[in-house]
C-alpha positions in Angstrom: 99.7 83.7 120.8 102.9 84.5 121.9 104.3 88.3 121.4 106.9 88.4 118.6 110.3 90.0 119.4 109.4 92.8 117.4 106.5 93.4 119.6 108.3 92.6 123.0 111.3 95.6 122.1 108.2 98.2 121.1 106.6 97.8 124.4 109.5 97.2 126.4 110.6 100.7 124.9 107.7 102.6 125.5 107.3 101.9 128.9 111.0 102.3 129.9 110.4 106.0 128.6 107.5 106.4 130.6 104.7 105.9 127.7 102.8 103.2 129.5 102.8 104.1 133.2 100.1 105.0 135.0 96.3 104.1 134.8 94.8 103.5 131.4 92.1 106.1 131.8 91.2 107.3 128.4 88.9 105.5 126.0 89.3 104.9 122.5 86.9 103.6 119.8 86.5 103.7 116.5 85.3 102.0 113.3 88.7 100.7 111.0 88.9 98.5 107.7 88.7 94.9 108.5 91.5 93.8 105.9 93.8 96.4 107.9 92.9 95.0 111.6 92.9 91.2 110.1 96.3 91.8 108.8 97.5 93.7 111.9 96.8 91.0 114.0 98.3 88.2 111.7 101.5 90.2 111.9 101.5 91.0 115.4 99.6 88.4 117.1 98.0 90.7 119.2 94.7 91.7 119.4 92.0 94.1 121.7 94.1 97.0 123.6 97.1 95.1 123.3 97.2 95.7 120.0 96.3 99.1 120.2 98.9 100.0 122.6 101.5 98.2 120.6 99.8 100.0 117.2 100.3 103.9 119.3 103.7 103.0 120.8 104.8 102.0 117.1 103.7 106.1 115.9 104.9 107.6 119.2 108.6 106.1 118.4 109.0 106.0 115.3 112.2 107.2 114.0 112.3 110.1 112.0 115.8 110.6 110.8 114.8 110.5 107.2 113.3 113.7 107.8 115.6 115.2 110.3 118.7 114.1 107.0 116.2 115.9 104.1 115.5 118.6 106.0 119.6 119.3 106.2 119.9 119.5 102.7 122.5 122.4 101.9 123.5 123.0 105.2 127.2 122.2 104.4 128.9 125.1 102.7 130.0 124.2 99.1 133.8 125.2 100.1 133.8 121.8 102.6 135.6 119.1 100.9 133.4 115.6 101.7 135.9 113.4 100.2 133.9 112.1 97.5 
């Protein structure tokens, strides 16, 4: 299967920040719900380490500025006039 675009700009991200460089030294296993790696790979097309690399770049990047917004809440003064 080709890689989706989706895919391509998560990877492509990670390792032009310096995620993916270097040797790939440190195992990883686990046990995880079938229905959750079956629809994973459906999605992504990937599958084996690809899919895990793609999987932790898609955590180590996401974007929190939902969080970084909330956690704002009141810092404006109530004398500031927002125009609305």
């Amino acid at each position: 299967m080709t890689e989706n675009l989706r895919v391509k700009a998560v990877l492509t991200t990670a390792a032009s920040i310096g995620l993916t460089t270097g040797r790939k030294g440190k195992p990883l296993s686990g046990r995880v719900h079938e229905t959750l790696l079956e629809a994973a790979v459906t999605k992504s097309g990937l599958r084996g380490a690809r899919l895990i690399d793609y999987a932790l770049a898609k955590v180590a990047l996401e974007d929190d500025f939902a969080e970084r917004l909330l956690a704002r809440e009141g810092s404006i003064g109530p004398d500031v006039d927002l125009g609305i």
